[in-house]
N, C-alpha and C positions, 0 to 999 in steps of 0.2 A: 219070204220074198222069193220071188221066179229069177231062174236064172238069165233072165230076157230084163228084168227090172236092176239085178245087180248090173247088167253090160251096160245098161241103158245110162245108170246112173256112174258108172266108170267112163264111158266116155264123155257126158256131162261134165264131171271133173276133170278130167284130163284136159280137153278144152277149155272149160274156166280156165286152169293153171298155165296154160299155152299161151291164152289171151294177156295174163296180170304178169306175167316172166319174158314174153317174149320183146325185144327192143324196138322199140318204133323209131326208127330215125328222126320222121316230121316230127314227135313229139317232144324228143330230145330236144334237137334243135328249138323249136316253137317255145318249150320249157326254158331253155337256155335265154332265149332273149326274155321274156319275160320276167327271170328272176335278175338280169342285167337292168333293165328299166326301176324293178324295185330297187336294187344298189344304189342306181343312180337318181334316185329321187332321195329328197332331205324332208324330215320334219321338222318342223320351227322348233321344236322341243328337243332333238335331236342330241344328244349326249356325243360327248368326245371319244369316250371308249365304243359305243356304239361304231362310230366312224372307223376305227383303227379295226374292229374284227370288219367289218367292209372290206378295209384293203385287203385285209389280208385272203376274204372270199373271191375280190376282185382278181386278185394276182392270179387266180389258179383259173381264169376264166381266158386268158389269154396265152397264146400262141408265143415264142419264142421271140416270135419279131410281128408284129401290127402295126398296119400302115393306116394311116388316118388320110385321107387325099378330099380334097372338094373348099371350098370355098370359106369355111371356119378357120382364118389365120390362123388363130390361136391355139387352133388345136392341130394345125397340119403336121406330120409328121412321121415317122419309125419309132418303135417303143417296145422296149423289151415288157413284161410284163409286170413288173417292181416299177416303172416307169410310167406305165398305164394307170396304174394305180394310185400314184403319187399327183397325176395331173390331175383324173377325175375328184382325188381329193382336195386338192387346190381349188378348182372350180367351185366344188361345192361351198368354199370358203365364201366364196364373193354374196352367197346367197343367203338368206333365214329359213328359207325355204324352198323344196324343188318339187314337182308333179310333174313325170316323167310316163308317158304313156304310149305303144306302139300300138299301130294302125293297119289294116290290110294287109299283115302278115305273109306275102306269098313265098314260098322256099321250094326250092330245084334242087336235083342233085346230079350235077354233072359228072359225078363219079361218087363212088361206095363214100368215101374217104372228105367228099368235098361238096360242101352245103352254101347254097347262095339265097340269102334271105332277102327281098325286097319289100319296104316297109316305110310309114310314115311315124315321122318322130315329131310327138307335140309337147313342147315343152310350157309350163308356166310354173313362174318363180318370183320372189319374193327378194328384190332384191338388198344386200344390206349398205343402203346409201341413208343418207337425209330424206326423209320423207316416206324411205319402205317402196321404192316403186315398185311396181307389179310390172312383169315383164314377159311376152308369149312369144314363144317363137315354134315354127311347124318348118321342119326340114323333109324331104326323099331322101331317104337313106339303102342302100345297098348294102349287105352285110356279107362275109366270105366267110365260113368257120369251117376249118380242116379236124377232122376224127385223129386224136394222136393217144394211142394204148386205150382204146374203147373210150375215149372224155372228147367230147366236141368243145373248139377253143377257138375264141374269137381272133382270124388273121388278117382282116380286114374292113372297115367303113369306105366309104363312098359318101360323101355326105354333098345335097343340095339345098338351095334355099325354095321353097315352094313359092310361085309366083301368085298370088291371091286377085282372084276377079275382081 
């Protein structure tokens, strides 16, 4: 092999390994909310220990303090992250099932440190009353996630109700 085919094939790999090692913020972030959507969906089949490693995944996804603000009483509020945790699992109580899906994905970064995701949240679920009703709801959602020791951590929603034509 020429010493022209060795360079060739060194900076080939050097760039591959640049590409697979180096951090993509969008994708962090983009990654982030989509394994949050996973979390937060339920399978009817869904095991109780299953639930409980959740929390404990969920805890580490959130920010010190998370503010929840927009028009979901139930869920307005501040929340440490033990707290967050313990509500989304509440929630998930009420249901047999959750399908949890985000939508048009757009994320800014108004600083190094500070990620703003805006995005549509469709939810449909299984509820566990008399009869199993099936229930859909599609919010705008806003997301804030601050960078803290290299981990992007959710510090705020925004949540609206999508007004349907």
């Amino acid at each position: 092999m020429s010493d022209r085919n060795e360079i060739v094939i060194f900076v080939l790999l050097a760039g591959a390994a640049w590409w697979f090692l180096h951090d993509d913020p969008e994708a962090e972030v983009r990654d982030a909310h989509q394994e949050l959507a996973q979390l937060l969906s339920k399978a009817e089949s869904a095991a109780g220990s299953a639930m409980i490693i959740n929390a404990r995944i969920l805890q580490n996804m959130f920010a010190d303090s998370c503010d929840v603000i927009g028009d979901a009483e139930m869920l307005v509020g501040r929340y440490t992250p033990e707290e967050m945790a313990s509500t989304i699992i509440r929630v998930q109580g009420i249901f047999l099932s959750i399908d949890l899906t985000f939508h048009e994905l757009a994320i800014e970064f108004p600083a190094a440190d500070d990620a703003i995701a805006k995005f549509t949240a469709v939810l449909v679920g299984q509820v566990q009353m008399e009869g199993q009703e099936e229930v859909g709801e599609t919010r705008a959602v806003i997301s804030r996630m601050r960078k803290v020791e290299d981990t992007w951590l959710f510090a705020e929603f925004r949540l609206a109700q999508v007004v349907e034509n």
